[in-house]
Each structure stands twice: as structure tokens, then as C-alpha cells.
N, C-alpha and C positions, 0 to 999 in steps of 0.2 A: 423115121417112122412113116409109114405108107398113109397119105393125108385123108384116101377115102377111111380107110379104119381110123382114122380120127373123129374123124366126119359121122362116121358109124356111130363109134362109140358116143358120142354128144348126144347123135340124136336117141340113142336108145337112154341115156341121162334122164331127158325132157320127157319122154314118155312118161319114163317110171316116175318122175315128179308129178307128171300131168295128172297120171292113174293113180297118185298120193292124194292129191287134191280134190277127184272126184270122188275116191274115197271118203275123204277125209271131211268135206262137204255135207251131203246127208249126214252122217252122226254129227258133228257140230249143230246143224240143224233141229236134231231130236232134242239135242243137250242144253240150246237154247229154250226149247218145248218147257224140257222139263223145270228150267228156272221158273218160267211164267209160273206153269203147274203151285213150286210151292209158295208163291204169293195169291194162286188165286185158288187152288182147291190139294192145299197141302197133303189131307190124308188119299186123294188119288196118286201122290208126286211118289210116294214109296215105292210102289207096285210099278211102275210106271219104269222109272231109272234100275230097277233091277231087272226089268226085261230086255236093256239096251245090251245088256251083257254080252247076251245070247248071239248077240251085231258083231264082236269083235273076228276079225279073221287074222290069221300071218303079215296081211300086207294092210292094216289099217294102222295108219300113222304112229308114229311112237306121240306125238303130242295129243292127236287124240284120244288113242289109247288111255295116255296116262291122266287126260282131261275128266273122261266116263272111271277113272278107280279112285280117281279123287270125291267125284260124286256119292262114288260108294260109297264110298270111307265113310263120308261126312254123315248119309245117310244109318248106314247102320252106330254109328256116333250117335246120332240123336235118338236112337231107341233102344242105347248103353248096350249096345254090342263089341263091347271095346277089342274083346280078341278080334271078331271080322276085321271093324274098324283099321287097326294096327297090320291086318295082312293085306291088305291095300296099300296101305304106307310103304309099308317092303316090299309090294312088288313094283312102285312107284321109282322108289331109291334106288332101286334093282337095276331099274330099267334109266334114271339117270346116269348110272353109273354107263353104264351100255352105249347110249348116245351120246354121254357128253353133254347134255342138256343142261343149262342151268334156269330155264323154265320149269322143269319136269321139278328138278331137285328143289327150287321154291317152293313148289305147290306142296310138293310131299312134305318138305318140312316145316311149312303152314300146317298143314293137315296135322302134323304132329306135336305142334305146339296148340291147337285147340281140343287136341285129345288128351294131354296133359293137363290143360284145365278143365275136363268133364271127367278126369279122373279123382279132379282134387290134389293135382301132383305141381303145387307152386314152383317147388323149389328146382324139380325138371326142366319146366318152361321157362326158367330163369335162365337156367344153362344155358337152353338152346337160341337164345336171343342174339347174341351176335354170331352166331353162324347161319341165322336167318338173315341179319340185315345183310350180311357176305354176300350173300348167295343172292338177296333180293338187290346187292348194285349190278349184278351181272346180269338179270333176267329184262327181258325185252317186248315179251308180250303183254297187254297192257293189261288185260283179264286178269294176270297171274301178278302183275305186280301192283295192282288194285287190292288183290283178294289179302296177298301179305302183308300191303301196307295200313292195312283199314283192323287185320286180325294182329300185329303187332302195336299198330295205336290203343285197340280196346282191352288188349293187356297190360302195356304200362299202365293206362290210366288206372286200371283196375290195383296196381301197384305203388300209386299216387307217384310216379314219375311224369306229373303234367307236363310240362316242356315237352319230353322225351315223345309223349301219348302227341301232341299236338305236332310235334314235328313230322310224326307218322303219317299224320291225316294227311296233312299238306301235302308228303308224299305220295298216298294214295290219290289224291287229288288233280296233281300234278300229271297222275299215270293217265289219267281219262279227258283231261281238260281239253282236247285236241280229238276226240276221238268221234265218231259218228255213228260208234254201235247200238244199236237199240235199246239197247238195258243203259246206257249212259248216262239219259236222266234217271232214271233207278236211284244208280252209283251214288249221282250226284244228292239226293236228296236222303238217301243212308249218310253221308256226311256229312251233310249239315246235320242231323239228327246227333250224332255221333259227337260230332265238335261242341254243340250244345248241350250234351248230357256234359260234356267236361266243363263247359262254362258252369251248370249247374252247381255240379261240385265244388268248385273256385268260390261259387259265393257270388258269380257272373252274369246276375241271373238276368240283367237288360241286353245284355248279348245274347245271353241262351233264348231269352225271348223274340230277341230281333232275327235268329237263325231259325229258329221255329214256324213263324210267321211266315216269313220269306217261303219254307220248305211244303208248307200248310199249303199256302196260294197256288205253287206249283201244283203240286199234286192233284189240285181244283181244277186246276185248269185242263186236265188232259185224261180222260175216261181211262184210260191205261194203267193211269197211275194211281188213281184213286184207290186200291189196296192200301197206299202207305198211312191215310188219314187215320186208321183208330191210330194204331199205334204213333204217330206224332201228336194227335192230340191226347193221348194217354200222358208221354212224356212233357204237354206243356202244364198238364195235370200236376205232375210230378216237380216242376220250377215252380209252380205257384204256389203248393203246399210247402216246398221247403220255405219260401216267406212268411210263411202264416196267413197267404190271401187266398182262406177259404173260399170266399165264393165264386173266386178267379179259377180256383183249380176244382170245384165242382162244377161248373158252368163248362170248362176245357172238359173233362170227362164224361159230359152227357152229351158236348157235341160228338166225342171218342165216339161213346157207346152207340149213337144213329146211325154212323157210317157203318160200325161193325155189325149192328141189326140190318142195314140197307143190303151189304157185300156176305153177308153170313158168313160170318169173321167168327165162328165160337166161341175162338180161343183167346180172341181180343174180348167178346162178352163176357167171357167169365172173369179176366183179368181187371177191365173195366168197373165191374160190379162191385168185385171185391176191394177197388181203392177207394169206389161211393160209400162204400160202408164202414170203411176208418174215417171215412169224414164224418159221416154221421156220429161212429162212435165217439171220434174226440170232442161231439158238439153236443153229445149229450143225449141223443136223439136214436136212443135203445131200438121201439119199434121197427122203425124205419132201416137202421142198421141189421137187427134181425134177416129182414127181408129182404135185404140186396144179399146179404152173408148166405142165407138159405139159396137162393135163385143161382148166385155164384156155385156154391157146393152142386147143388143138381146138375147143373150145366156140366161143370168141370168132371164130375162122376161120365156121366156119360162119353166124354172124351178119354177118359181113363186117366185125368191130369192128374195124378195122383199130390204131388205137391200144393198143388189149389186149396183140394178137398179138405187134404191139412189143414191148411190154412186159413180155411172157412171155417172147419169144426171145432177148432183152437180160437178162433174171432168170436163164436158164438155160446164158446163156455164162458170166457173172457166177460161178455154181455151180463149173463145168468150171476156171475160173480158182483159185477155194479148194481145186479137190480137185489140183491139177497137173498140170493140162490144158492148157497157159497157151497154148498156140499155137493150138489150138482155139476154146477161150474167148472169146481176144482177137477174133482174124479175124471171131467170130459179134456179140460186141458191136460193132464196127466198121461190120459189115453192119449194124444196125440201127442206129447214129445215121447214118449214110447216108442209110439209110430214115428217118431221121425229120429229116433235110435234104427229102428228097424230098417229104415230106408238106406239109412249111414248116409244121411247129411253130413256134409263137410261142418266142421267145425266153429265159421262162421255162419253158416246157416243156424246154425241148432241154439247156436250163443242168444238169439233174439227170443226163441222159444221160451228158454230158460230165464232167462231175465225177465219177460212178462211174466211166468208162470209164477216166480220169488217177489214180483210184483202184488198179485192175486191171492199170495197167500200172507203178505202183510196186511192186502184190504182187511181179509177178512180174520185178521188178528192172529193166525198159526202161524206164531212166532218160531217153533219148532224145524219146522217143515219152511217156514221162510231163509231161515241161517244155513239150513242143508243145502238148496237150490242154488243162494247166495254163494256156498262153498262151492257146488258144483261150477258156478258158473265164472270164477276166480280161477279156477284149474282151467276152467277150457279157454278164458282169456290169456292167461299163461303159457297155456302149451299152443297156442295161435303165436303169441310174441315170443317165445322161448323158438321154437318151428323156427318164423321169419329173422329172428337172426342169427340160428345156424346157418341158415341157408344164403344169408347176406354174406356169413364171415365167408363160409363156400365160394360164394360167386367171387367176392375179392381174392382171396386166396389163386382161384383159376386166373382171375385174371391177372394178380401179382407174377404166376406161371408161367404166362403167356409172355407177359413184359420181359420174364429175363430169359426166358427164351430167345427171344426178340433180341436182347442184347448181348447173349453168347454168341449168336449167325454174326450182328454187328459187327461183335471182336473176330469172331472167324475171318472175317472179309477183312476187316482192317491189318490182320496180322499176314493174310496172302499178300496185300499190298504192300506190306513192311518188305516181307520175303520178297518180292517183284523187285522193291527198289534197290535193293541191299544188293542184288543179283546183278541189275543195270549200273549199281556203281560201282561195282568191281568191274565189270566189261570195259567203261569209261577209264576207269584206273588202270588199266593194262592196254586202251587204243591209245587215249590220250592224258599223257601225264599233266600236260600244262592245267589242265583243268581240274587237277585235283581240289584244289581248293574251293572252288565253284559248287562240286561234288559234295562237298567237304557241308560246307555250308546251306546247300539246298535237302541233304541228309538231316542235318540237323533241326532248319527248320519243320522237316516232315515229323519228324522226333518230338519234336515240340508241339505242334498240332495233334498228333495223335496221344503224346501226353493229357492235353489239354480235353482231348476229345472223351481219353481213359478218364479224366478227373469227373469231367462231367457226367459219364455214365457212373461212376461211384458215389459221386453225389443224390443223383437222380434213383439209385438203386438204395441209398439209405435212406433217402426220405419215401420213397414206399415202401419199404421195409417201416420205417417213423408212422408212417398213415397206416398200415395194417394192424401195425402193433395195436394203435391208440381204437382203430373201430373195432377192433377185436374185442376188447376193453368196456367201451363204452356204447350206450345208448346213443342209436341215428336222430334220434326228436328232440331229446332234452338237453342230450351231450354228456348225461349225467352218468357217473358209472354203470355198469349191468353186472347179471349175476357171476358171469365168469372171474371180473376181479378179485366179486369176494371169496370167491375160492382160492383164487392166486390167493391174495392175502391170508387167509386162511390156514393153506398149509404152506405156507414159509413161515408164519407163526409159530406153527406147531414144529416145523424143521430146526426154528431158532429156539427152542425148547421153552417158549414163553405161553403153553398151556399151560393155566394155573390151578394146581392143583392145592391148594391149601385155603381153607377159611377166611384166612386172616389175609388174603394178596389181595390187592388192587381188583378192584372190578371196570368191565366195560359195561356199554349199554346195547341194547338193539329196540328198536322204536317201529313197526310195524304199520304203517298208514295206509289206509284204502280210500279213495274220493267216494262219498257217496254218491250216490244216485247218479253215478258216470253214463250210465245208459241212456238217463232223461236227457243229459245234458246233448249226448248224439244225433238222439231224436229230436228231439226241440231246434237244436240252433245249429247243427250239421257236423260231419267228423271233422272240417278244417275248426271248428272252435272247441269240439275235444281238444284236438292237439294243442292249442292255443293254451287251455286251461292245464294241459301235462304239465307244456313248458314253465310256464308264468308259475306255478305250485311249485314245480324242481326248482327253478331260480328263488321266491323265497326260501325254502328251506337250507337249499345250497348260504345262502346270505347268512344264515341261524347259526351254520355250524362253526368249529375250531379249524385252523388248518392240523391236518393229520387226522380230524373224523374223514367217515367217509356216507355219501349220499346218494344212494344206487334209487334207478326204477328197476323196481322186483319184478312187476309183474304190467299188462296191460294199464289196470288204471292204480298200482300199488309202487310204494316207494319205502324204502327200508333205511334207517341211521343207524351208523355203530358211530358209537362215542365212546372217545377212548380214556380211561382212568378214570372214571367217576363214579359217586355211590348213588344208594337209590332215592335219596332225595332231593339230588340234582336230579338224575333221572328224571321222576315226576317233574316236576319244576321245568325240564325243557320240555318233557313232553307237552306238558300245558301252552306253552310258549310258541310249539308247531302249531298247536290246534287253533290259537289263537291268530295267528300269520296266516293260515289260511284261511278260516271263516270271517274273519274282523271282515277283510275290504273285496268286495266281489272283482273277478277277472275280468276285463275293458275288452271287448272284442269288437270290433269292428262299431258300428253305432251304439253298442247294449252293455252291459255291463252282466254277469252269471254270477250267480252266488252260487260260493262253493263250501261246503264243510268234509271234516273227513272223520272215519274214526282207528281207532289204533288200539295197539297191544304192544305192552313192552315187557323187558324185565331185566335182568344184571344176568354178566355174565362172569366167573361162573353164579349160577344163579344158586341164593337161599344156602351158600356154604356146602354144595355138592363139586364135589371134583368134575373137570369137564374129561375127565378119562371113564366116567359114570355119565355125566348131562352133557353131552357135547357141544358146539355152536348149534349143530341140526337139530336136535331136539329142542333146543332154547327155540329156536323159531319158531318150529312148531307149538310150542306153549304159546309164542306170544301172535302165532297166526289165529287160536283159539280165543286168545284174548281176545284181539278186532273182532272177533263174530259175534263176542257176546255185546260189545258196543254196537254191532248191529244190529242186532237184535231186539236190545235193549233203548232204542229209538236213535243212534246214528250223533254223529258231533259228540264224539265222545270217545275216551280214552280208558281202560283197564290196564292197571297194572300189576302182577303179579309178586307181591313182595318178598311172602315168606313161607318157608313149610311149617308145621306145627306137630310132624311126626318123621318117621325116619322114609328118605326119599326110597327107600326100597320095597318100604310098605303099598307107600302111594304109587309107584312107579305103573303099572297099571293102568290106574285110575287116567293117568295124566296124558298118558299116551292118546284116549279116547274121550274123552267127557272130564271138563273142571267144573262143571257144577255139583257134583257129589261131594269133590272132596271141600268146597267153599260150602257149602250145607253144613256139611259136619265138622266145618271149623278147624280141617284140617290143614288148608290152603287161606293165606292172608292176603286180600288183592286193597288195592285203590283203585279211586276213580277221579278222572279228572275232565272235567265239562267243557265243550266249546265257547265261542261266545253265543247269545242268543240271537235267533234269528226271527226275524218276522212273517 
């Protein structure tokens, strides 16, 4: 090769590198612009990064390229432009694919995993989690493996995988901790925020306070940074109302709200406003609640925050309902879960609605209209936990895939090396014979090891195969069975031909339990002493039953017994017995102790001498899912029982499908009652 055209070629390399970089320079530039932009005058930040667009040419870098479509993305994201949104991601992936990049192909598939969660799409973003950490051990720029590891953290958590959430941070931490970029401290004080929202939820709350502090000071200290103070003192707002230290976390909220009146922060004012006014409301302190709720609403109106405005007008029927407004009240909160049907709230959002709203109309005694909400808000507790663990069994399942994937390549390679050696000791056996034995012997030891090596992949592959089966099965919180079993159960049942269809056979039971006021329990003492109270109620009742009952969580805070071969006077008698085991001794949580009661609906199955080829298990449920409501209804710690028909079930058939108060009026339906213990 001719060394000047070597020489050539190099230097025309460097060039084209050089004229990358001074490309590539100004737009990074802008793109830094635009960051500051949405911390300090966000609604100019929109306008702003869609005019950078118009900057791209043929020769501007594929990383900055793909830096300004990520921008997009994110952007038209946050003003639920999801189709734009997602054609940014593809042209992103497009373009990773193109270079090679695995910067590029991070950011895209960050971009895509927080577009999956503003779609509402869990069980997506579950997917794509470990082909995000893949992709984020190989990325190198510290921007991009900040942005994943900080947008992977605030997912698990959101998944209550705290380990997992916290290892993330660390990660994203790690990406910056060396770094001299401007926005660094930024970085750094979203993460402490971030690690402290987790402490919060742990129950953490002298950590999350001591990381708040700490992030508070900074932020003080440097006119730059001062943006981040509503919102950290919002959030210490937030650690101090989960204690119950009112005036800790109203006091954090009106320093929040200075800085966001000082910076002309809106969007922090109107946020701000509206958590002074749940304080208010829980202290009792209507007027005053009123008026931050109101000033909230107007503010957020003007912004167009349509979720706020919700939430303000929904806070402020809520008020109308405590002061004896109830007709008022009601009609207003009404209109707003309406509205927040129309908006198509995710499932968890809407769940909060609903459950104040069955809240408001107990206050105000429409028992009717309270049991309806209550039912509504059991179904969408349900199909939240029914969702999460399809979508669990899913991700195991994939990754069960993966694994013997993983272990067929295994065997592949092991068996080439079989073949390699079996090949090398015939060559040995045909140069030299004295060594046959040698041969002989170091065959067999490999025989042996690879034996050994097969044992233990057959091992390793039945016991996940043993773990799939069993989470397939069973509840991740309690351990207690889920609804899938009782269906396995169910029709191998009916397969072993032991539906009964005769009068005079053996009856089971099915026992229906709901935790009352599971909601207050959330709000008051946090979702870790929910869960707390799941488990602690499934292990009593699990204690109660025989071996061969079985003891499923049915639903978010519901729990279902079948009990096998008994009549309906044991029946009543255990069910009295559950009720009892749960409300006698309050759940120990941490310093406190929760009093828990529940109520329930039961009845035989087949039930009242109907063939279950006419009443089948499903429809027994549903009668005795009727039952709990009317225990709800009927003031809660308490049990109905469904005993007897008193006319032919094809008459009532009907009736029973929709409403058992008609047929219990006219005497056509025979139920019991069985009471908790009393509570103070």
C-alpha cells in the first residue's frame, strides 16, 4: 500500500470526525438549552425543541441526531401524542440498528419503556426490562446511562421491586459521580429525591428525611438550582404526612409553595395547594380546605391540567358532603369520576375515586348507591390484580424461555465437544496404540463430567419448571392459592365426574370474605402495612382450615374458602369462626397495631338441593359475592348466609342472577346472619 494514500486516507478520517464534532457541538448546545428551558419556563420548552428539528442535516451525527428524536419523543409523550411519540422510537432503533450504537439503542428503549407507562401498558414495560438492562451494561455515555438507570429505578419501585428500584439508582449514580457536566448536580439531587421517595415507601422515613435535607441545602445553595425546591419540599411534605406529622408536612408545603410563588412554578402551585387542602380536610378545617381546593382548581384550569381540576372538584364535593350538602356533594363527585372515565384513567387512578366516592355515600347513608361503588370498586381491584398476575405468570414464563434456551445452545456446545473429542481419540487410537487406555480413561472421565453436567441441567430445569408451576398457582404476597387453581381444581372435578348432582350428596362450602375499609387501612398506615395485613389475615385463616380445604386470595383485598364435605351448619359455624380470627386481635405492624374486621357471603355447594349442572360453582359465587355486599352494606363485620330456596330455583332464577333482596322480602330465599366480634 502506497503510505502517502495511507496517510491520505487518515487524514481525510480526522477531518470528517472534526466536522462530526463541530457539527455536533452547537446542537448539543441547543439541547442542553432546551433542558434548562423545562425546568425553568417549561411551557416555552415545547416550541422550542420542535424547532431544533428543522437543524438536522445528512452529516449531523447519528448520536446527536438520535439525542434531538429522543427529545421529541419524550416531548410529544407528555402531551399524549403517543403515535408521534413511538415514531421517534423507530426512527431511533432504526438508526441503532444502522450504527451499531448501543447508546442510541438505550435511549430508544428507555424512551419506550416510559411510553409504555403513559400508555398504561404494565405488563409491556415488564417485558422490556431486561433487554433494557442488556443494552444499558454496554452503553457508555454517561447522559444516556443516567437517563435508563434513574427511568428503570422509578419503574421497579413503582413495581414495589425495591432492591431492584434501589440498585438502579445506584446505577444511575454511579453513571455521573465522576462527571463535570453541568446538569450533574441536577442529576444528583433528582436522586436523592428519587432514593427518598423509596425510603418513603419502606416506612424509611428518617432516611428519606435525611436525603431530603441534604438535597434541600444543595439546591439553597446555588441560584441555578433553586427550580428543584417546590417540588423537594413538596415531596418532604409527602414523608411527613405519611407519619401522621401534620404540621411537619404542612409547614414543608408552605415552604414548597414560596419558592413556587418566588420561581413562578404553576404547576408546583397548583400541586402544592391542593395537598394544603387534604390537610386541611383531614383536620377538619372545611373553610379553609375550600379555599386552597378552589385557588388549586383555577390555577390548574388555566394550565389546562386537566387531572388537578379533577381533583380539586372531586376534593370539593367531598367538603359539601362532610358539611350536609349531600345532594350537592354527591351529584359533583359523580361528575367527576365520570370525568375521569372519560379521560380513561388507568385503573389505579380511578380506584381512589371510586372508593371515596362509596366512601360519601355511606356518610350520607345511600346504602344503595354505596354497595354499587363498593361492587364497582372490587371489580376494578380485581382486574388490577387479576392484570398483574397474568402478566407476572408472562414475564416468568419468558423468562422460563429464555433459560432453556440458554440450555439447549449449552447442550449444543457440549455435544460439539463430545463430537471433537470422540474424533481426537480415534486419531490417538490409530497414531498411537499404547495410549489407548489413557484415551480410554480420559473419555470416560469427560463422560462423566458431562453426565454430571447433563444431571444438573435436568435438575435445574425441573425445579423451574417446580417454581413456575407453583407461582402459576399461587399468590406472590400471601403464597396463598390464586384464582387459577380453583379452576384447575374445578374442572378435574367435574372431569373426575364428582359434580353433584343429587339432593341428597355431600355438600362443600365456599365462604367469600372482603377486608373492610382496606382502603382506609392504605391511606392511614401505607401500602407496606396493607400488605402486612393481606398476609397476617391469609395465614390466620390458612391456620382455620382442614388439609384438602383450600384458601385462595380472590381478589385485591378478598379471600375465598372452599371447604370440603360439610353441611350448612358447619358452614355457618366456620364462617363465624373466620370472622372471629380476624376481628378478635388487631394486625401488629411495625410500632401499631390495625384493627381489621371483614365481611362475607357464603353458601353449600350444590347449593339448596339444585344440581350444579343448573347452579354451577360460578354462579354459587356470585350469589355468595351478593351476599358480602349486603354485609356491607348492612354496616360491615358481618357475614350472610344463603341457606335455602323456598320455591322452585327456575322460578327465582332470575331474580338471583341480579338482586336477593326481593326474593328474601317475599320469603322466597332463607339466608342467616352471622356477626363479628364487637369493636370499639
Amino acid at each position: 500500500m502506497n503510505p502517502l494514500l495511507s496517510l491520505f486516507g487518515i487524514c481525510l478520517f480526522l477531518c470528517s470526525q472534526l466536522l462530526s464534532v463541530a457539527i455536533a457541538e452547537p446542537l448539543d448546545a441547543e439541547l442542553d438549552k432546551y433542558l434548562q428551558l423545562t425546568n425553568e419556563q417549561p411551557a416555552q420548552a415545547s416550541a422550542f425543541i420542535r424547532s431544533l428539528e428543522a437543524q438536522l442535516t445528512p452529516s449531523t451525527p447519528a448520536i446527536a441526531r438520535a439525542r434531538l428524536w429522543s427529545y421529541l419523543g419524550s416531548d410529544y409523550r407528555e402531551h399524549r401524542d403517543f403515535a408521534k411519540a413511538q415514531h421517534y422510537i423507530d426512527l431511533n432503533l432504526e438508526l441503532a440498528e444502522k450504527s451499531q450504537s448501543e447508546d442510541i439503542r438505550t435511549e430508544a428503549l428507555t424512551d419506550q419503556l416510559a411510553l409504555h407507562l403513559a400508555q398504561n401498558q404494565p405488563g409491556k414495560a415488564r417485558a422490556l426490562v431486561s433487554q433494557l438492562q442488556e443494552a444499558l451494561s454496554g452503553a457508555n455515555l454517561e447522559r444516556v446511562r443516567y437517563y435508563a438507570a434513574n427511568t428503570l429505578g422509578s419503574f421497579l419501585q413503582s413495581e414495589d421491586r425495591y432492591e431492584d428500584a434501589l440498585q438502579a439508582y445506584y446505577q444511575a449514580f454511579h453513571a455521573i459521580e465522576n462527571s463535570s457536566h453541568p446538569r450533574t448536580a441536577v442529576r444528583r439531587i433528582y436522586l436523592q429525591g428519587a432514593i427518598a421517595g423509596l425510603n418513603t415507601v419502606l416506612a424509611q422515613y428518617q432516611k428519606a428525611d435525611e436525603l431530603l435535607q441534604t438535597a434541600i441545602k444543595q439546591a439553597q445553595s446555588d441560584a441555578g438550582l433553586n427550580f428543584m425546591l417546590p417540588d423537594l419540599y413538596l415531596q418532604l411534605g409527602v414523608n411527613y404526612a405519611s407519619q401522621q406529622q401534620n404540621s411537619s408536612a404542612e409547614q414543608a408545603n408552605q415552604q414548597g409553595l414560596q419558592w413556587a410563588r418566588r420561581l413562578n412554578n404553576k404547576l408546583s402551585i397548583a400541586t402544592l395547594l391542593n395537598n394544603l387542602g387534604d390537610l386541611r380536610l383531614k383536620q377538619g378545617q372545611y373553610a379553609e380546605a375550600v379555599q386552597l381546593f378552589t385557588e388549586s382548581r383555577q390555577l390548574a384550569e388555566q394550565l389546562n391540567y386537566s387531572a388537578m381540576v379533577l381533583t380539586a372538584e372531586f376534593n370539593l364535593g367531598y367538603i359539601q358532603v362532610l358539611q350536609g350538602k349531600q345532594q350537592e356533594g354527591l351529584a359533583q363527585m359523580a361528575a367527576m369520576v365520570a370525568k375521569a372515565r372519560e379521560l380513561q384513567l388507568a385503573d389505579t387512578e380511578l380506584l381512589s375515586y371510586v372508593g371515596e366516592l362509596a366512601d360519601a355515600y355511606g356518610i350520607a347513608k345511600a346504602h344503595a348507591d354505596e354497595a354499587r361503588l363498593l361492587r364497582e370498586y372490587n371489580v376494578l381491584s380485581q382486574n388490577i390484580f387479576k392484570t398483574d398476575r397474568d402478566q407476572e405468570i408472562s414475564a416468568l414464563q419468558e423468562a422460563f424461555s429464555a433459560k432453556e434456551k440458554a440450555k439447549q445452545i449449552e447442550s449444543l456446545e457440549q455435544q460439539n465437544k463430545l463430537n471433537t473429542a470422540e474424533l481426537a481419540q480415534k486419531q490417538l487410537q490409530q497414531r498411537v496404540m499404547l495410549l489407548f487406555g489413557l484415551v480410554v480413561l480420559l473419555a470416560t472421565a469427560l463422560l462423566y463430567l458431562l453426565y454430571r453436567k447433563v444431571r444438573n441441567a435436568n435438575l435445574q430445569l425441573r425445579q423451574a419448571n417446580d417454581q413456575l408451576a407453583y407461582n402459576s398457582l399461587h399468590d406472590p404476597l400471601t403464597g396463598l392459592l390464586n384464582r387459577r387453581s380453583l379452576h384447575e381444581f374445578m374442572q378435574k372435578r367435574t372431569e373426575q365426574g364428582e359434580r353433584r348432582q343429587l339432593p341428597t350428596a355431600a355438600t362443600d362450602g365456599f365462604i367469600l370474605l372482603d377486608i373492610d375499609y382496606f382502603k382506609h387501612i392504605n391511606d392511614h398506615h401505607g401500602h407496606a402495612a396493607g400488605d402486612a395485613v393481606l398476609v397476617e389475615i391469609g395465614q390466620r385463616l390458612k391456620q382455620l382450615t382442614r388439609q384438602g380445604d383450600m384458601v385462595l386470595r380472590w381478589g385485591g383485598e378478598e379471600f375465598l374458602i372452599v371447604l370440603r364435605n360439610l353441611n350448612q351448619t358447619a358452614l355457618t359455624n366456620f364462617t363465624n369462626r373466620a370472622l372471629q380470627v380476624i376481628g378478635s386481635t388487631p394486625v401488629p405492624y411495625q410500632n401499631s397495631s390495625i384493627p381489621v374486621t371483614a365481611s362475607a357471603g357464603f353458601l353449600t355447594l350444590p347449593f339448596a338441593g339444585v344440581d350444579e349442572t343448573q347452579l354451577n360453582w360460578e354462579k354459587a359465587l356470585k350469589l355468595a359475592d351478593m351476599a358480602l355486599y349486603m354485609g356491607k352494606v348492612h354496616g360491615r363485620n358481618r357475614g350472610y348466609g344463603l341457606v335455602a330456596l323456598h320455591r322452585p330455583y327456575e322460578e327465582l332464577k332470575a331474580q338471583l342472577e341480579t338482586d336477593l333482596s326481593l326474593p328474601i322480602e317475599q320469603g322466597h330465599l332463607e339466608i342467616t346472619l352471622v356477626l363479628g366480634p364487637p369493636q370499639s
